[in-house]
C-alpha positions as CSV (number, residue, x, y, z in Angstrom):
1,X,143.0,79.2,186.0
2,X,145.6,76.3,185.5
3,X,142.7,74.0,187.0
4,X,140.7,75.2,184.6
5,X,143.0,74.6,181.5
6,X,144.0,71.6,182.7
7,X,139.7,70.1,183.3
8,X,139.1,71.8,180.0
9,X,142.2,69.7,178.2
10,X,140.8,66.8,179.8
11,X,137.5,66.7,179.2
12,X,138.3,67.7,175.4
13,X,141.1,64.3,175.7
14,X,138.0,62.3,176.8
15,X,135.7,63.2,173.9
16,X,138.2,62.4,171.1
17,X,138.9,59.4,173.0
18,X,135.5,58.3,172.8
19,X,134.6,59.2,169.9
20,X,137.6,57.4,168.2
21,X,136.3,54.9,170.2
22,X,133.2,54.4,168.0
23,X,134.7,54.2,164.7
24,X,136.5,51.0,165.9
25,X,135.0,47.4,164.7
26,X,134.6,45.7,167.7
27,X,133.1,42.5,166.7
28,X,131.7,40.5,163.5
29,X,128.8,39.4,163.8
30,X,128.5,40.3,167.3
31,X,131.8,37.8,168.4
32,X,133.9,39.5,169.7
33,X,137.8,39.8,169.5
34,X,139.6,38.2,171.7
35,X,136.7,37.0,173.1
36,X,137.4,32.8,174.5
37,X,136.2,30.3,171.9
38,X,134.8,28.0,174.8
39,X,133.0,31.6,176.8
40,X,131.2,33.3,173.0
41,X,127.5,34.0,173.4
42,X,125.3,35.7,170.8
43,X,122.2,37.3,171.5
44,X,122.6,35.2,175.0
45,X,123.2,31.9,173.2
46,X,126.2,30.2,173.4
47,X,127.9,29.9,170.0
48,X,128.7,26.7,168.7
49,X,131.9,26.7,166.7
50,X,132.5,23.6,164.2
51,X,136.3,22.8,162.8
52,X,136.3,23.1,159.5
53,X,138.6,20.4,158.7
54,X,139.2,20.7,155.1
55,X,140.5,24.3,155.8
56,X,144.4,24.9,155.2
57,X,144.4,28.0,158.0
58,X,144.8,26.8,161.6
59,X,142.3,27.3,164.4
60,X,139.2,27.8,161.6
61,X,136.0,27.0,162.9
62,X,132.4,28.1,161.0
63,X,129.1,28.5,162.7
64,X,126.4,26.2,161.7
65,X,123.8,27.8,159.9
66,X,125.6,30.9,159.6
67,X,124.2,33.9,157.1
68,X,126.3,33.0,154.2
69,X,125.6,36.6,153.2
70,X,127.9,40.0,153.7
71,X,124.9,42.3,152.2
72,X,124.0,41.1,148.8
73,X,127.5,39.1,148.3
74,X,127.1,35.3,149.0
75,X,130.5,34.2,150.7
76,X,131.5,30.1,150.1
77,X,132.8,30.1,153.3
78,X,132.9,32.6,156.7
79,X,135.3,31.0,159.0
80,X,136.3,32.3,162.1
81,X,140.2,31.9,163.5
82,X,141.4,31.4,166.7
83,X,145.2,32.0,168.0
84,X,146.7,29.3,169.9
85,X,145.0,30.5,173.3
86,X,141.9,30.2,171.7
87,X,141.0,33.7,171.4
88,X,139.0,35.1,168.4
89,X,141.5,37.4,166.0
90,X,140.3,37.0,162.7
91,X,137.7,36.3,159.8
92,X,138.3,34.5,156.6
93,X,135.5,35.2,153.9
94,X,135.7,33.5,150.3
95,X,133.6,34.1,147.5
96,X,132.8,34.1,143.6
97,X,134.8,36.0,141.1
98,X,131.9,37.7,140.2
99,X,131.1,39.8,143.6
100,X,134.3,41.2,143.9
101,X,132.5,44.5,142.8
102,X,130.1,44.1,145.1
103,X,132.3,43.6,148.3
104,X,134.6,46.2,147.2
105,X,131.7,48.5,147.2
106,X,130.6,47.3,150.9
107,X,134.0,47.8,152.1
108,X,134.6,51.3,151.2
109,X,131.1,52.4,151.9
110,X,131.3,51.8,155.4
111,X,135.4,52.6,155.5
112,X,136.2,55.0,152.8
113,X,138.9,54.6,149.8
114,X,141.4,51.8,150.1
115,X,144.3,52.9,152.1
116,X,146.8,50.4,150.2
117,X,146.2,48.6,146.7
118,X,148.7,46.7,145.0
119,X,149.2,43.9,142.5
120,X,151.0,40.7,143.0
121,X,151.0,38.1,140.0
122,X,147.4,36.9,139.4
123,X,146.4,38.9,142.5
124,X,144.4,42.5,143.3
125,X,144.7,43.6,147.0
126,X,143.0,46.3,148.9
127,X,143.2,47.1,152.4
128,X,141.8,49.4,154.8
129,X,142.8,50.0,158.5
130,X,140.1,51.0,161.1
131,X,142.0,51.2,164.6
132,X,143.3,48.1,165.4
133,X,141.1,45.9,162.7
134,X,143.0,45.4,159.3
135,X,140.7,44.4,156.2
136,X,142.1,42.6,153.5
137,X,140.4,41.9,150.3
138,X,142.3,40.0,147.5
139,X,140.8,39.4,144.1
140,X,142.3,36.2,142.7
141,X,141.8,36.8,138.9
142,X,139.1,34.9,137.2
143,X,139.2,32.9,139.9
144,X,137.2,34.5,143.6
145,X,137.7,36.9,146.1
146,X,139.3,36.3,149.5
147,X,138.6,38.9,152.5
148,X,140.2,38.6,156.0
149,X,139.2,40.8,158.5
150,X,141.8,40.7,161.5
151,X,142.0,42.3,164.7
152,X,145.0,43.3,167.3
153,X,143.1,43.5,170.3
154,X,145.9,41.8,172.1
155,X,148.2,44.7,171.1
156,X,145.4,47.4,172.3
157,X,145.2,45.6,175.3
158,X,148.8,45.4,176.2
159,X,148.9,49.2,175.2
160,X,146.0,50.0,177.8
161,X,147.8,47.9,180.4
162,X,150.9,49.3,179.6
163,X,149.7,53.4,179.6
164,X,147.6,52.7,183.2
165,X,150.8,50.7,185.2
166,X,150.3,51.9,188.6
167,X,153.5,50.4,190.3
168,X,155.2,53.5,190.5
């Protein structure tokens, strides 16, 4: 009977375990996080990241000829950010004053209401949390919209590690 309780619990632990699993946001645009900038394929091409030099973040690189679109919002720029081990962890998007609507819409289409909204100066912030993936959108007044989309794999790693240590 314990045996039974005990497969039973388990199998249940699996099930909500995967399907938490599926609501997590893997990937943008099919690069994955914490993926090597030097080792990124798409559709089984190697992705060719480009420095964009004129940025202020560190470790931004676009993708030539990269979809400028998120739905129907046209983004200035989609850059992608690496940590100092070269690993993907984040997305900067920037776009026109005007769409802010529009991406706001996206956002909690696909992730529900907001969980945080606040406003700083000149400065309208949203955020929503899905696993370990924070999104950020920020609506500079009359001026554009800023989203970052940034991942904690390394912490979910480090947590699997961690729970699974087999040394004693």
């Amino acid at each position: 009977m314990t045996k039974r309780i005990l497969s039973l619990a388990f199998i249940l632990c699996t099930f909500r375990l995967l399907a938490a699993e599926g609501d997590a946001v893997l990937d943008f645009r099919n690069v994955y996080w914490g993926v090597h900038r030097d080792s990124c394929y798409r559709n089984g091409t190697k992705v060719k990241f480009v420095e964009d030099k004129n940025s202020l973040l560190r470790n931004a690189y676009a993708i030539p000829g990269d979809d400028k679109f998120i739905g129907a919002v046209k983004c200035d720029d989609i850059l992608y950010l690496f940590n100092d081990e070269n690993r993907f962890y984040k997305v900067y998007i920037k776009g026109d004053d005007e769409d802010i609507e529009q991406m706001k819409f996206i956002l909690t289409y696909k992730f529900g209401d907001p969980k945080n909204e606040i406003f700083i100066d000149d400065r309208h912030i949203y955020e929503w949390l899905v696993k370990d993936v924070r999104f950020t959108l920020t609506h500079v007044i009359k001026s554009r919209f800023e989203l970052t989309i940034e991942s904690n794999w390394q912490a979910t790693e480090n947590y699997k590690k961690n729970t699974s240590v087999t040394d004693f």
